[in-house]
N, CA, C and O atoms as a Tinker XYZ file with bonds, in Angstrom:
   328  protein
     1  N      0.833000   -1.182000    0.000000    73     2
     2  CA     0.000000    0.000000    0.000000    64     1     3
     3  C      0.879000    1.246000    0.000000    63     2     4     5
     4  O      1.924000    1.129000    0.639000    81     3
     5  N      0.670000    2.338000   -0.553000    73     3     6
     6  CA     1.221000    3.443000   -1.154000    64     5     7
     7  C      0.824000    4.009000    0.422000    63     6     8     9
     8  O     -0.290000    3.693000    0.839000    81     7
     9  N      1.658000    4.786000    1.248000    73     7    10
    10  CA     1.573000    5.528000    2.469000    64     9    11
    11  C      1.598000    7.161000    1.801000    63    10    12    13
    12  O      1.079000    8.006000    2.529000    81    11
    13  N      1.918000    7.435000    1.050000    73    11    14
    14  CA     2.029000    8.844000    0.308000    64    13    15
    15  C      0.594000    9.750000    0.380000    63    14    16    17
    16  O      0.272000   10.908000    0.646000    81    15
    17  N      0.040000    8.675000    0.036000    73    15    18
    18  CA    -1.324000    9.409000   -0.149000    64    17    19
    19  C     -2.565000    9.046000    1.412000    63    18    20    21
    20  O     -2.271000    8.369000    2.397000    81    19
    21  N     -3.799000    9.696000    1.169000    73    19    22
    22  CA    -4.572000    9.657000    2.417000    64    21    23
    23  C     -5.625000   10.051000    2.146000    63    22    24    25
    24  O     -5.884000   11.206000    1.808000    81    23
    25  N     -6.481000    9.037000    2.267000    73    23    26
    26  CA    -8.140000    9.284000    1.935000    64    25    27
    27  C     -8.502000   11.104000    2.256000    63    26    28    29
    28  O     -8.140000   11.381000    3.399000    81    27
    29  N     -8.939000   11.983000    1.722000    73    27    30
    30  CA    -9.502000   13.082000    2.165000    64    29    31
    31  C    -10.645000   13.371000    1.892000    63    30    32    33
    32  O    -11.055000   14.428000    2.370000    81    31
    33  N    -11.711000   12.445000    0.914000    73    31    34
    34  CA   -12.932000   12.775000    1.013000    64    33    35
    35  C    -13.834000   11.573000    0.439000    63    34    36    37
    36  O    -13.220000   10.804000   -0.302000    81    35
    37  N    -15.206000   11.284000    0.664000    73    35    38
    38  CA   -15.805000   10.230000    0.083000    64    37    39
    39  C    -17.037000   11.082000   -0.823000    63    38    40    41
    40  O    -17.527000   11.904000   -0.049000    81    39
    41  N    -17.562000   11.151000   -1.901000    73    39    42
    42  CA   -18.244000   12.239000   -2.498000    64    41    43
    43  C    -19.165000   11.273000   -3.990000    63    42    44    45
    44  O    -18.624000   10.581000   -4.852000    81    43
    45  N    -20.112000   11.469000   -3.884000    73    43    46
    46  CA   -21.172000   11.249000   -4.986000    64    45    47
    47  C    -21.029000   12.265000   -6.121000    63    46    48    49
    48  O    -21.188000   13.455000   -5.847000    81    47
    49  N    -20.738000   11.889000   -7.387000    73    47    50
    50  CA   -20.987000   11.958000   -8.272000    64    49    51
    51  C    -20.943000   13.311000   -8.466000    63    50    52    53
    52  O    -22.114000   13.576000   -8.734000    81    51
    53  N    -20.130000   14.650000   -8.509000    73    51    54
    54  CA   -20.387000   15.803000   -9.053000    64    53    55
    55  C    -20.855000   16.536000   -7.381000    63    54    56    57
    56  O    -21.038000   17.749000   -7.275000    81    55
    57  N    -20.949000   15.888000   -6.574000    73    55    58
    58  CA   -20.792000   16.337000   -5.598000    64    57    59
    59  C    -19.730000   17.366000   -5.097000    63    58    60    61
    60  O    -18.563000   16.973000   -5.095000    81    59
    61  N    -19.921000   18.291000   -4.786000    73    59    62
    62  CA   -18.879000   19.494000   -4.955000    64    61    63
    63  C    -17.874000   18.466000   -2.982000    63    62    64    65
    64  O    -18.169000   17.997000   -1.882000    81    63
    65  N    -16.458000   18.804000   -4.089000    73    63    66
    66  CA   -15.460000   18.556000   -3.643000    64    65    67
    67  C    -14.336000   19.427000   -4.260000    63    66    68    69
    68  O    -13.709000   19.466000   -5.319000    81    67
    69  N    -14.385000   20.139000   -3.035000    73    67    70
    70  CA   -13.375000   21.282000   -2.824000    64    69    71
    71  C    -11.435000   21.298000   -2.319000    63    70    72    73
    72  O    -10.989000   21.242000   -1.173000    81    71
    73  N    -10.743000   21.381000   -3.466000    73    71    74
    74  CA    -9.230000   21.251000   -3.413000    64    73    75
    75  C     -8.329000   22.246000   -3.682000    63    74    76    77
    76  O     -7.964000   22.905000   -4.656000    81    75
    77  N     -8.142000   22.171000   -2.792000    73    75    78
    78  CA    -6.626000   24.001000   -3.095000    64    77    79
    79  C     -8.168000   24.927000   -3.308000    63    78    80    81
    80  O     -8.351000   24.856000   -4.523000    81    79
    81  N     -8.831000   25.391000   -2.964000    73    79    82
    82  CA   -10.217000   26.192000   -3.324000    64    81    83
    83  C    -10.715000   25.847000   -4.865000    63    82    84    85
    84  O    -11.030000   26.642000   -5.751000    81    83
    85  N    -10.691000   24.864000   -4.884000    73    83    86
    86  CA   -11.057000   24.545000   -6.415000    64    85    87
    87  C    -11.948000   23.218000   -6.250000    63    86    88    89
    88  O    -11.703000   22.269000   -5.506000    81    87
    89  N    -13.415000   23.430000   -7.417000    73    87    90
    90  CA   -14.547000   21.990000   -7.222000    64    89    91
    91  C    -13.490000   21.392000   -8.429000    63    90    92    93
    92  O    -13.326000   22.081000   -9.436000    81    91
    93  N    -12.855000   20.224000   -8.303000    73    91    94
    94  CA   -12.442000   19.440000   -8.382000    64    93    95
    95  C    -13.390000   18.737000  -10.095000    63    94    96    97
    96  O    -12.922000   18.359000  -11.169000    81    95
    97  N    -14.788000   18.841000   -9.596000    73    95    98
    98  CA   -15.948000   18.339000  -10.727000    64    97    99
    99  C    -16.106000   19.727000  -11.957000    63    98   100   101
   100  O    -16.674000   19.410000  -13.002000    81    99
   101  N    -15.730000   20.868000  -11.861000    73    99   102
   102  CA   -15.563000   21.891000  -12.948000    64   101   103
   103  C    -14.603000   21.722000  -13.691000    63   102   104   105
   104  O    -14.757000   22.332000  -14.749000    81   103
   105  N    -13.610000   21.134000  -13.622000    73   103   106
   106  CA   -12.213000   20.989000  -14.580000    64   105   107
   107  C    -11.983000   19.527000  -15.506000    63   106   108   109
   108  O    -12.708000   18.537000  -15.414000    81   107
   109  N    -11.152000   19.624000  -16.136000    73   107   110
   110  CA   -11.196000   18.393000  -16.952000    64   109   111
   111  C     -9.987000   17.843000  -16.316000    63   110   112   113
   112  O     -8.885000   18.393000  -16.344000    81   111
   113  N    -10.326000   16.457000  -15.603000    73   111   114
   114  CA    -9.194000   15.472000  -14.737000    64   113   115
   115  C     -7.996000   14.793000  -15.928000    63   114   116   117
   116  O     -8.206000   13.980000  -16.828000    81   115
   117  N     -6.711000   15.473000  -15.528000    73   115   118
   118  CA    -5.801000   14.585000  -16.546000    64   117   119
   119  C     -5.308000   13.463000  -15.927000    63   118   120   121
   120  O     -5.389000   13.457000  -14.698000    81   119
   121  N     -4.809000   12.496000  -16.479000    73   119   122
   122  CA    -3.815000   11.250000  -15.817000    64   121   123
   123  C     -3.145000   10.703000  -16.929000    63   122   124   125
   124  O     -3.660000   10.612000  -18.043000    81   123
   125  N     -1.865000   10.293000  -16.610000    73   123   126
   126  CA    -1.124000    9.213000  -17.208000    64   125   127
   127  C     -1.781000    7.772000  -16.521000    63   126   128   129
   128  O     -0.876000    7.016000  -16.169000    81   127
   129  N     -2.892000    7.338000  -16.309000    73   127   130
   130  CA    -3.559000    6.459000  -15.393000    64   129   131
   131  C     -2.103000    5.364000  -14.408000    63   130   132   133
   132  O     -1.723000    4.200000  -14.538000    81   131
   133  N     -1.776000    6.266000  -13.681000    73   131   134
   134  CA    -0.714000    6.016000  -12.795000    64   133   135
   135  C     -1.923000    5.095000  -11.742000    63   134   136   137
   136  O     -3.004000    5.524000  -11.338000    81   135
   137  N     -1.358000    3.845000  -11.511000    73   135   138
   138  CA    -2.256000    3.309000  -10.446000    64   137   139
   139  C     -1.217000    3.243000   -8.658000    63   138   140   141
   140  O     -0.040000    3.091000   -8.332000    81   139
   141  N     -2.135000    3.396000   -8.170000    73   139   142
   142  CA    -1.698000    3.890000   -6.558000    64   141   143
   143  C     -3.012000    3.442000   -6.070000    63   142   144   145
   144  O     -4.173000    3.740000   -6.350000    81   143
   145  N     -2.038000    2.029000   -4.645000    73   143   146
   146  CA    -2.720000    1.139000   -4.287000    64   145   147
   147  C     -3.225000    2.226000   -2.527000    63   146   148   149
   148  O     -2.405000    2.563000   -1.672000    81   147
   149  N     -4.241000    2.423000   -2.504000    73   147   150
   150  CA    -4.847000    3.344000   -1.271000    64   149   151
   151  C     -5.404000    2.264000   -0.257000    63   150   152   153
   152  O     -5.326000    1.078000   -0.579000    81   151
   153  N     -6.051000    2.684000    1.147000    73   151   154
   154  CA    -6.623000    2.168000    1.774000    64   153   155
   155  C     -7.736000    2.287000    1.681000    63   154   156   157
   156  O     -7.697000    3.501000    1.884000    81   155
   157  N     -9.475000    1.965000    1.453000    73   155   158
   158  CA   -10.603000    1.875000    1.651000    64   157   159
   159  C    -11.109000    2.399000    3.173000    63   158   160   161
   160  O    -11.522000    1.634000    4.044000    81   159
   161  N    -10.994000    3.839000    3.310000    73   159   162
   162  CA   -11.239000    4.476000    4.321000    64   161   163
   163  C    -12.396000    3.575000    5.193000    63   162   164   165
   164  O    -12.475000    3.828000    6.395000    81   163
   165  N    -13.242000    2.593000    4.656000    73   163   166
   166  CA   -14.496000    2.502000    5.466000    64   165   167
   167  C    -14.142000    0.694000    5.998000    63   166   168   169
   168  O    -14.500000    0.299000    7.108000    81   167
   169  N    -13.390000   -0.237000    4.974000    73   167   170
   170  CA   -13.404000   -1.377000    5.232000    64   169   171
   171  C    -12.501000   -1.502000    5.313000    63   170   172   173
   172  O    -12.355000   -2.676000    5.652000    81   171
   173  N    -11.164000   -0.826000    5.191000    73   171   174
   174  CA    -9.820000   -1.094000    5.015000    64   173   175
   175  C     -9.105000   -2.282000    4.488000    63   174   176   177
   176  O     -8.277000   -3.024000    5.016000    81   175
   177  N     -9.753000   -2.263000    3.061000    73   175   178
   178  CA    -8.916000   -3.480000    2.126000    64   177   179
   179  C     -8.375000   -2.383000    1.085000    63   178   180   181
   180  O     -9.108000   -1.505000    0.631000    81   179
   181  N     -7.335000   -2.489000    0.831000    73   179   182
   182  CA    -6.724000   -2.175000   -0.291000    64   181   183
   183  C     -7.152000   -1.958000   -1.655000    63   182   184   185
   184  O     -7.576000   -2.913000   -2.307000    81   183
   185  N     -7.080000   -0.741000   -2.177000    73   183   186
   186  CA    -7.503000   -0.682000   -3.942000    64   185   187
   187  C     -6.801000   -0.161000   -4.630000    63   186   188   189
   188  O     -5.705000    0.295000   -4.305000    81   187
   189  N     -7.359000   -0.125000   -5.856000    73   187   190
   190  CA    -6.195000    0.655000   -6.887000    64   189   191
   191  C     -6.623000    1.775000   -7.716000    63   190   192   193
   192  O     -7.098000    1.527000   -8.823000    81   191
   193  N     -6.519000    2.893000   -7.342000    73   191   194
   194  CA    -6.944000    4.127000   -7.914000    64   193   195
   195  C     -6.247000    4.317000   -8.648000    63   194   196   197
   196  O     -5.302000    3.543000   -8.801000    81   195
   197  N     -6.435000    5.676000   -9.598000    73   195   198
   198  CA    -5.374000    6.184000  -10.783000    64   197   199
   199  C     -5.121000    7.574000  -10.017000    63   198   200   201
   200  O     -5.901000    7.992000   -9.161000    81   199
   201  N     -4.199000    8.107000  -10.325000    73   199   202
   202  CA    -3.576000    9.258000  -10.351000    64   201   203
   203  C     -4.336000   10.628000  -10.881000    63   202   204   205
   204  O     -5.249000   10.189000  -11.580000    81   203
   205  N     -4.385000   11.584000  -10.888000    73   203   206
   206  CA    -5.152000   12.632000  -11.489000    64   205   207
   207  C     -4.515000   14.237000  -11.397000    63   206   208   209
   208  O     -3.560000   14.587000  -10.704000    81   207
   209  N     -5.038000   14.780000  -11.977000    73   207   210
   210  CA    -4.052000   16.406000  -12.233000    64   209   211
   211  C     -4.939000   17.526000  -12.673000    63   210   212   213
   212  O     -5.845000   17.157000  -13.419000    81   211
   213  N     -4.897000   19.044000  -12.344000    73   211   214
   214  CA    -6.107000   19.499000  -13.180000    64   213   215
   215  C     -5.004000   20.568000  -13.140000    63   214   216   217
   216  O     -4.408000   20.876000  -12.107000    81   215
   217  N     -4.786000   21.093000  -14.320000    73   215   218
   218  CA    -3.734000   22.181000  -14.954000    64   217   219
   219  C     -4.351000   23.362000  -14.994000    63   218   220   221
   220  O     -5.008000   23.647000  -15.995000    81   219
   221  N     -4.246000   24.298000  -13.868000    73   219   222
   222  CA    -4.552000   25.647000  -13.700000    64   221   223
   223  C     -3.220000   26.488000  -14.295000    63   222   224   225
   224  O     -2.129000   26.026000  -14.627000    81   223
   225  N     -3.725000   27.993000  -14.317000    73   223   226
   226  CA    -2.724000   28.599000  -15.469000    64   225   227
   227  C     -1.373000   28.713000  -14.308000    63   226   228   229
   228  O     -0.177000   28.901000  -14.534000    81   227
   229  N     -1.968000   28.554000  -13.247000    73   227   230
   230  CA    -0.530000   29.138000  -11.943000    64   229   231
   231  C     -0.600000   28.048000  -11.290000    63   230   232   233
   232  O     -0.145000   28.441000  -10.216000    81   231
   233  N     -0.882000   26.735000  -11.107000    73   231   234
   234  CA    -0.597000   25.531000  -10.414000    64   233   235
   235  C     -1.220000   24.616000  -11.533000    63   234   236   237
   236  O     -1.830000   24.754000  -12.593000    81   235
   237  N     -0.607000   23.326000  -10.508000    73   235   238
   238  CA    -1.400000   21.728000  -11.018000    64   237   239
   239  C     -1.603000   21.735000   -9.399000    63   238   240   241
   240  O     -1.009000   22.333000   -8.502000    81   239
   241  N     -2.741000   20.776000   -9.404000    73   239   242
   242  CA    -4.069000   19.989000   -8.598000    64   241   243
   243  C     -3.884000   18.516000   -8.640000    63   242   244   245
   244  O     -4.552000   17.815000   -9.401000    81   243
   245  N     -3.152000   18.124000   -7.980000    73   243   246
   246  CA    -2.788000   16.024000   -8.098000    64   245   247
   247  C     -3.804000   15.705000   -7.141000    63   246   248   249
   248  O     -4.054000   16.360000   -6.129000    81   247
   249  N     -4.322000   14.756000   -7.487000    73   247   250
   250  CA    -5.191000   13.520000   -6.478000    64   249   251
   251  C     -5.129000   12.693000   -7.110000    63   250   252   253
   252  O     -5.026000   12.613000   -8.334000    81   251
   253  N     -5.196000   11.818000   -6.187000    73   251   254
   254  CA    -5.945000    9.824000   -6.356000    64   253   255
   255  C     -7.716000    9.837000   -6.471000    63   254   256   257
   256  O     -8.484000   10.333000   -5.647000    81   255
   257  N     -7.990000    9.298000   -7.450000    73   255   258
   258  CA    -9.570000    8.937000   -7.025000    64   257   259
   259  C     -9.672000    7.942000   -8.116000    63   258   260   261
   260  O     -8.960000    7.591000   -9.057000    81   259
   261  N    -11.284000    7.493000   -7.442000    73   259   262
   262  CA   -11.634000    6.142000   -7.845000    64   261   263
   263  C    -12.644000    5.682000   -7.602000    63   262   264   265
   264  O    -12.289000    4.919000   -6.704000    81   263
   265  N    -13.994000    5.491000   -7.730000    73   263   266
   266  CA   -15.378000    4.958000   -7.215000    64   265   267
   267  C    -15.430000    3.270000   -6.521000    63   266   268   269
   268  O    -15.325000    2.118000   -6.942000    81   267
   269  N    -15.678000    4.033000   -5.099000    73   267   270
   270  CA   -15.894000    2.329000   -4.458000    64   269   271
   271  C    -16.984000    1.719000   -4.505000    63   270   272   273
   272  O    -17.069000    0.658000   -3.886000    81   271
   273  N    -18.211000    2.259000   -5.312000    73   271   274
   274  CA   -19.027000    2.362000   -5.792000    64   273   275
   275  C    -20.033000    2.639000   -6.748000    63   274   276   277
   276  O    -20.803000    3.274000   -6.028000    81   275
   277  N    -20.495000    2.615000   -7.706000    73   275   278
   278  CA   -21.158000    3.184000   -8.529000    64   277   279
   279  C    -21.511000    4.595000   -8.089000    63   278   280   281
   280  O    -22.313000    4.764000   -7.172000    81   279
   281  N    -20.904000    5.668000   -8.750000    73   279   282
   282  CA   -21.064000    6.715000   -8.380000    64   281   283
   283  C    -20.525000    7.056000   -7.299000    63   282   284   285
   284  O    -20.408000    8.279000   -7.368000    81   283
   285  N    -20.031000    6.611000   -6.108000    73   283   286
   286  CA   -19.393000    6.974000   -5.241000    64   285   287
   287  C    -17.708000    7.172000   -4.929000    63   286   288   289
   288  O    -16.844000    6.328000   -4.694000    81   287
   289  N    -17.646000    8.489000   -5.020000    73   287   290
   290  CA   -16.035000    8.314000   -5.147000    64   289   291
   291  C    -14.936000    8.699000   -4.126000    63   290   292   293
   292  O    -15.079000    9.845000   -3.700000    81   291
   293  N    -13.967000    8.082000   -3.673000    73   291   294
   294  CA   -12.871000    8.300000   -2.922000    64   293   295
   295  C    -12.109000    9.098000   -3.430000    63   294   296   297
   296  O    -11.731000    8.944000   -4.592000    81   295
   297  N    -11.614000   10.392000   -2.476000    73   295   298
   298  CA   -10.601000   11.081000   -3.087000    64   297   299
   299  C     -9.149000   10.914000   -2.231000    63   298   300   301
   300  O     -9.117000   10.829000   -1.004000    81   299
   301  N     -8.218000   10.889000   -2.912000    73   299   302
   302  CA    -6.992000   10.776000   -1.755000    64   301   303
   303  C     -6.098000   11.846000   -2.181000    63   302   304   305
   304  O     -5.976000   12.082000   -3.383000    81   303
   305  N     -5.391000   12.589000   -1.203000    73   303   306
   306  CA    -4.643000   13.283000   -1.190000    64   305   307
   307  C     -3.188000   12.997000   -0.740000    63   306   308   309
   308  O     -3.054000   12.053000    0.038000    81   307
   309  N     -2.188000   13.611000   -1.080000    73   307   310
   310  CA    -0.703000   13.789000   -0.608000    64   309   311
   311  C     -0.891000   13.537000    0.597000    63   310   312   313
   312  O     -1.989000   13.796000    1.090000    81   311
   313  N      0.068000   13.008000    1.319000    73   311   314
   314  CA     0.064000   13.270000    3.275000    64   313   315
   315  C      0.761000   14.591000    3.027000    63   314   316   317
   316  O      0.039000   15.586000    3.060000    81   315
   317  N      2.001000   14.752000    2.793000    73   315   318
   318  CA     3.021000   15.977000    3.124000    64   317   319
   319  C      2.717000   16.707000    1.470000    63   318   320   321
   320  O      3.172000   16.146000    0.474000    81   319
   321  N      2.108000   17.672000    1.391000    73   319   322
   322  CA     1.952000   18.326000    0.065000    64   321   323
   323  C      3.517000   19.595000   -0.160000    63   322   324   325
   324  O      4.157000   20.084000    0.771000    81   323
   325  N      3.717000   19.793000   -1.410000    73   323   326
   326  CA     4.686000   20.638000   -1.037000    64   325   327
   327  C      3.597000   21.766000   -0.975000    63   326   328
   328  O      3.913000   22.911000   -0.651000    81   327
């Protein structure tokens, strides 16, 4: 399991999820589909999310996410962000 990263939110579908002050669901998510094995905040078995990026004109936006559910999605964040 990847320790880097850390569950920071569980969110339905377009559900506003808020990052660096940014909804996360307004931007178009990039990835090299980098997979990063996370913990399942609720049952704690192991999964495999992809990687993600959203290219603002003065930063990038990285997360992990991944639906543990139909429509339901895990977001994971950096532990130590720079």
């Amino acid at each position: 399991m990847n320790n880097e990263w850390k569950h920071f939110k569980t969110v339905l579908d377009g559900e506003y999820c808020g990052i660096e002050g940014i909804n996360i669901w307004n931007y178009e998510w990039k990835s090299d589909y980098e997979n990063v094995i996370v913990k399942d905040p609720l049952y704690g078995k192991t999964i495999s999310f992809n990687r993600f990026w959203i290219e603002l004109s003065n930063r990038k936006v990285e997360f992990v996410a991944g639906e543990f559910s139909m429509c339901v999605w895990g977001i994971y964040m950096r532990q130590n962000r720079k």
